[in-house]
N, C-alpha and C positions, 0 to 999 in steps of 0.2 A: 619433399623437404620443406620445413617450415621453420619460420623464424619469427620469435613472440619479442617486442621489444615492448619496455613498460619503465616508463620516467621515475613513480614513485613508489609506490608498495604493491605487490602482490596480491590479487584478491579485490582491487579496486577498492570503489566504495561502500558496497554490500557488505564486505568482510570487516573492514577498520572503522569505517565512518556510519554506516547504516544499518539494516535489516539485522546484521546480526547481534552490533553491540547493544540499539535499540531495543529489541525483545528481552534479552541477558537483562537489560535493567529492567525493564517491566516486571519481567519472571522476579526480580528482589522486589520490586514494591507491590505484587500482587501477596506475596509472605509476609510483607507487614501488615497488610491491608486485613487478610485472613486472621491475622491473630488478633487485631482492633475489632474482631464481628465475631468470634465463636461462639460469644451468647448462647446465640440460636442453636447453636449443637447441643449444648449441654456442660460447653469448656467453657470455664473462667476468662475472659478477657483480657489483653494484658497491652500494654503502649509498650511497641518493639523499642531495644536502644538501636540505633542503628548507628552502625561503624562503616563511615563513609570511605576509609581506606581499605576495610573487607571490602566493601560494595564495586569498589573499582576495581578492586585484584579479581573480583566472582566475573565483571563486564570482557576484561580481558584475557583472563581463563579461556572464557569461551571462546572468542576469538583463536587464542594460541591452540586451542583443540580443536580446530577448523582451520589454521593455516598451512598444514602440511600438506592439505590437498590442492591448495592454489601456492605452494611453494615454485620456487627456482630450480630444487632438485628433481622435484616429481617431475616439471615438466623435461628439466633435461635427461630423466632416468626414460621418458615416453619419446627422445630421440630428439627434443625441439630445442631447436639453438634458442637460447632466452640473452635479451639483450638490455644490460639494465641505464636507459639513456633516452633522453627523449627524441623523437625520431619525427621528423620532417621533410615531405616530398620535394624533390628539387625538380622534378619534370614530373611526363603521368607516368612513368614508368622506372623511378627509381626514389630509394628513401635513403638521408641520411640520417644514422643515430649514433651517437658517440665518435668512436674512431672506426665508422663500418661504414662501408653502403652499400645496398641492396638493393638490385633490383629483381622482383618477381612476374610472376605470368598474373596471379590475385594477391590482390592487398584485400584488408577485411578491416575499416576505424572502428574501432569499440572504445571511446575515449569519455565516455560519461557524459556526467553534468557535473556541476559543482550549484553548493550552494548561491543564491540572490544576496546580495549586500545591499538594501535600495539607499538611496541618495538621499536619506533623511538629516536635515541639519544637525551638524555637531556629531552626529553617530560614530564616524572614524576616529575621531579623539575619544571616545569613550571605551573603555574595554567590554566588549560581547562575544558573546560565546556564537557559534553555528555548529550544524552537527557535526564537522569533520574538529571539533576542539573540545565538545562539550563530556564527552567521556573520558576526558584526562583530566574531572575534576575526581579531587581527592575529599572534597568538603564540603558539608551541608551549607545548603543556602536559603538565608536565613525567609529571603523573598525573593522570587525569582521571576521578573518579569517575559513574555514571550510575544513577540512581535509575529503575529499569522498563527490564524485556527484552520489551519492544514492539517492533514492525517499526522505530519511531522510534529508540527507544535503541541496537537494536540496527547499525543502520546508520550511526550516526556515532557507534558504539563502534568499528565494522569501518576505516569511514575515520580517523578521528583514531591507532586503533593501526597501522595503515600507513605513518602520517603520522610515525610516531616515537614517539607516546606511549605510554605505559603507562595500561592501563583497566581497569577493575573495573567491571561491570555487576551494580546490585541487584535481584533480583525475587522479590516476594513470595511467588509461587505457579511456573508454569510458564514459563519463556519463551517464545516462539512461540505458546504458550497454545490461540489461538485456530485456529491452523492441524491438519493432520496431524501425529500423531505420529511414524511413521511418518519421514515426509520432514524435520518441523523438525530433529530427533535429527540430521539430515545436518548440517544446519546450523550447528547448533549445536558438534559434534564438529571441524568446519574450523574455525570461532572461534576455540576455544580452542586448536586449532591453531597459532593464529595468536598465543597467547599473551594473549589476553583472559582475565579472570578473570570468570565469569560465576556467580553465587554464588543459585542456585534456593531457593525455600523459606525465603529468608530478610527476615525483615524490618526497615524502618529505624524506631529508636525515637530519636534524636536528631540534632542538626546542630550543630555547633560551630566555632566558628574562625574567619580572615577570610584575604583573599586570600592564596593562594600557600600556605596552608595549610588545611588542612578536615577536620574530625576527622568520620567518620559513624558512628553508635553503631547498633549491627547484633543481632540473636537470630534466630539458628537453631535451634529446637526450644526447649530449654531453655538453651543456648548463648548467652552475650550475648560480643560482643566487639569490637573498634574499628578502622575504616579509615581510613587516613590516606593522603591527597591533595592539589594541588595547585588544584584545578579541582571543579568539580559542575556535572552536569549533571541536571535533571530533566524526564523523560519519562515523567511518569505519566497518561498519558490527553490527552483532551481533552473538553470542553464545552460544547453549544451557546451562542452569541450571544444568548441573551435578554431582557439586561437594556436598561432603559433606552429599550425599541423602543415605550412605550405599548400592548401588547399587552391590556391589560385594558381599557384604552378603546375599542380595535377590537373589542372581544369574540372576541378571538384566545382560544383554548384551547390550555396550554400544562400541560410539566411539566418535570421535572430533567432529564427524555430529550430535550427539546427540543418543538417547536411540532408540535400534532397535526394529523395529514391523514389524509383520505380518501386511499385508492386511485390518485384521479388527483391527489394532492398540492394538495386546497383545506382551504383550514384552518375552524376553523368561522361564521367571518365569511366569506359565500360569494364576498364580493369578492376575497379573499387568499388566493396560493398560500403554498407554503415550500416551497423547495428546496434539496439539500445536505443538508449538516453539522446547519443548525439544524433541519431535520424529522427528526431523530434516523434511525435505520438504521445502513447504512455510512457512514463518513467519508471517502472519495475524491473525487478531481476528477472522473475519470470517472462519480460517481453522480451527483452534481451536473451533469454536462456533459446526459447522459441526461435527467435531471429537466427541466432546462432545453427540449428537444426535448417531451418529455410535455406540458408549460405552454404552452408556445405551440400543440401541435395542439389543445389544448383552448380555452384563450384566445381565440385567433385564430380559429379552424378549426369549432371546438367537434365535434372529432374525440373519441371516446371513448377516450383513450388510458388507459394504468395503467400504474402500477408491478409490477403482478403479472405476475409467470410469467416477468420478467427472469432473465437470468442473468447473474451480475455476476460477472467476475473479480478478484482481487485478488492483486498481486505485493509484494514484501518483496525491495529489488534489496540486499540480501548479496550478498558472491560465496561460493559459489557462492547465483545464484535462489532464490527461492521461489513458487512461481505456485499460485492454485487457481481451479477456478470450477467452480460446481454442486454436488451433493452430497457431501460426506465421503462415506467407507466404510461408518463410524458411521451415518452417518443414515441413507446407502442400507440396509444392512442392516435398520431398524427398518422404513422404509417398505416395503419390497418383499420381504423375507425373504430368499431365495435371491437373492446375483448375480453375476455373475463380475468378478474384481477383474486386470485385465490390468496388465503392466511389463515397461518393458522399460529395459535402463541405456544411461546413455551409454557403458559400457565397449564396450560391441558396437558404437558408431556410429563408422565411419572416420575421419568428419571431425573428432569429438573427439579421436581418437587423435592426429590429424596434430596437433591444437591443447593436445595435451597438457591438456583441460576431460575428464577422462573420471568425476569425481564427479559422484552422482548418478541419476535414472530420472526418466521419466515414469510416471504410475500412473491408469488408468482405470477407471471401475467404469461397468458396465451390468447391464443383467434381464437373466432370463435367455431372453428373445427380442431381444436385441441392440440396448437403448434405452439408447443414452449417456444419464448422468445425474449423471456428477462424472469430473472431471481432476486429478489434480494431477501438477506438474512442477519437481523441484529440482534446480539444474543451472545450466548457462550460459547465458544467454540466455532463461529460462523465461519469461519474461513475453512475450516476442515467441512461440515457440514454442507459450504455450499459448491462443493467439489460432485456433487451426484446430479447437481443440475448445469454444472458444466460439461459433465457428460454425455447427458442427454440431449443439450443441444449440437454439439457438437456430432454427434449421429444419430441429429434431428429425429428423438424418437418423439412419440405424442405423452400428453400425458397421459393414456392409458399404462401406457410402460411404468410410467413411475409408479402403477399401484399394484402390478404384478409380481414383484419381488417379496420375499415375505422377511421383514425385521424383526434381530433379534430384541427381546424385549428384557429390561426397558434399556433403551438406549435416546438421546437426545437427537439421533438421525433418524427416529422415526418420526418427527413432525414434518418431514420430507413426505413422507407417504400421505400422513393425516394433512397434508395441505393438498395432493394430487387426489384423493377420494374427494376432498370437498368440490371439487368440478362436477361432480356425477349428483350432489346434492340436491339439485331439486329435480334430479330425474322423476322420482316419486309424483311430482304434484302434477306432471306431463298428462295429462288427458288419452294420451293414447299409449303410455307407459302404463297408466292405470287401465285400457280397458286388455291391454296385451296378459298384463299378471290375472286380469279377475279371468278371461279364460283360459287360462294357465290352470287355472282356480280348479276349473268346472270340469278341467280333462281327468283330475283327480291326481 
């Protein structure tokens, strides 16, 4: 028997607030963006009108075409008591929600995060958008400032400047930060290509103003000086979910990072998992989708599963991609000393050519006995693309495997392969590779 309780919407954040509506707007400002560039094909160029009440009815479409699967019926047509109320442990072994209480043999928190509001002066008297509001805009903005050059910010800084706005993205420290340098630097460089103002190293010391106007008080080094907008947006992080959950009366052990677990994700009341966002880690759906699989073999099964030794990939859908899974360079380096670091671009791949995507590489590192042990891929398509090097690590094949398979041609997943042959690239100049082929030679 199972019992789902859920305070606000169905679907969580993934479905209303993130991953889903996020992308839905991309995919519309990657159509305007296409028709601002067809040049190159041989089609007339044209400046899209774009109809910002279409834009929002196309954002929520999608949504509405994906909520019947995280509905209240599906789950109650699959047998699950669905409880719509927020719910809070009174001991370690019973939750109140609504007018219910329940007590089970396993509880399982999957309560998210929510957006960072940071404590910037005057910021709460000002009206700003975060992502759980910014998709109920109906209307172009005219300038749209964005506080954090995080995968969030920076992605619907990309789409809203497609869309027609003009945008300014603030960040503290690094943008992409947490990614390759390397490869974000690609990233970042088509941005501002794009006309984005993306302003590193600086930080926000005020907020001012009210709608249609927004003054943000800015220092760079020793430099203070003032942006003026129409719109704010803030994408400074996120936070696990753990207020309000009775966690101290479950004798849940918890901190800023979110709700602590063992290995196989049980918190320290051994009745209670957490997974996701609120067991602090990564914040993806997919960690969370994973976690969810690990709970139930354990739960159910009482399979010994873990979160260790996973390899989690993570994408940043900019155009052009950003894909990584496994080791950086950096790390690899500290961990193993010697590795070889393989690339290869999409300049060299056909199929980019024809598609005019030729920004970009994949970038591999292994030992130096040919143990994949980090990916990364910037480009078109990387997220799809770098799912074959999630594979392999994950049944830690060599890269010899990766050049055994034969692709179909031309496809943009063959610089997968052309990046795993260049490993074997200076076999040839090997001294004893050359004297093996020359009596190879001589046997006839």
């Amino acid at each position: 028997r199972v019992v789902l309780i859920e305070k606000h919407k169905m679907g969580g954040d993934c479905l209303n607030y993130g991953c889903v509506p996020s992308k839905a707007l991309l995919a519309a400002g990657k159509r305007a963006h296409l028709m601002r560039n067809a040049r190159a094909f041989g089609i007339a160029a044209v400046e899209p009108a774009v109809d910002w009440a279409a834009v929002h009815n196309h954002v929520h479409g999608v949504i509405d075409a994906i909520a019947p699967n995280d509905s209240v019926e599906r789950f109650q047509g699959l047998g699950v008591r669905v409880i719509l109320a927020a719910g809070r442990f009174v001991d370690p072994a019973t939750v109140d929600a609504g007018d219910y209480r329940i007590k089970a043999r396993r509880f399982v928190i999957a309560t998210g995060s929510s957006p960072v509001v940071p404590p910037i002066n005057g910021l709460k008297d000002v009206p700003h958008f975060t992502n759980e509001t910014i998709f109920d805009n109906r209307q172009k903005m005219d300038h749209l400032i964005v506080i954090g050059g995080g995968p969030i910010g920076l992605e619907l800084a990309q789409a809203h400047r497609r869309l027609g706005s003009a945008v300014t993205v603030i960040e503290g420290a690094k943008a992409l930060g947490k990614d390759d340098p390397e490869l974000s630097a690609i990233v970042l460089k088509h941005l501002r290509q794009e006309g984005i103002d993306i302003r590193e190293g600086t930080l926000v010391e005020s907020v001012s103003g009210s709608s249609g106007r927004i003054t943000v008080g800015v220092r760079a080094g020793d430099v203070a000086s003032a942006i003026e907008g129409t719109h704010l947006l803030v994408a400074a992080g996120r936070r696990p979910n753990t207020a309000d959950l009775g966690l101290e009366a479950a004798g849940i052990g918890f901190d800023k990072a979110g709700i602590k677990v063992d290995a196989g994700l049980r918190t320290s009341n051994k009745r209670v998992y957490a997974i996701g966002d609120v067991a602090g880690g990564l914040q993806f759906t997919h960690v969370a989708n994973d976690h969810a699989g690990i709970v139930i073999r354990r739960a159910l099964f009482r399979l010994p599963a873990k979160t260790t030794g996973r390899v989690v990939p993570w994408v940043t859908y900019t155009d052009p991609e950003l894909a990584h899974a496994g080791l950086a360079e950096s790390e690899a380096r500290e961990r193993y000393g010697k590795i070889n670091v393989l690339r290869w671009s999409y300049s060299e791949n056909d199929r980019a050519q024809a598609e005019r995507e030729t920004a970009g590489h994949v970038k591999v590192v292994t030992t130096r006995k040919g143990e994949i042990v980090g990916a990364s891929i910037v480009g078109a398509h990387a997220g799809e693309i770098i799912q074959m090097w999630c594979l392999a690590m994950t049944k830690k094949l060599g890269i010899r495997a990766m050049t055994e398979w034969i692709s179909p041609y031309p496809t943009l997943s063959e610089i997968n392969k052309r990046a795993a042959i260049s490993y074997y690239a200076a076999a040839p100049s090997n001294p004893f590779v050359r004297k093996v082929i020359s009596l190879l030679a001589k046997l006839g």
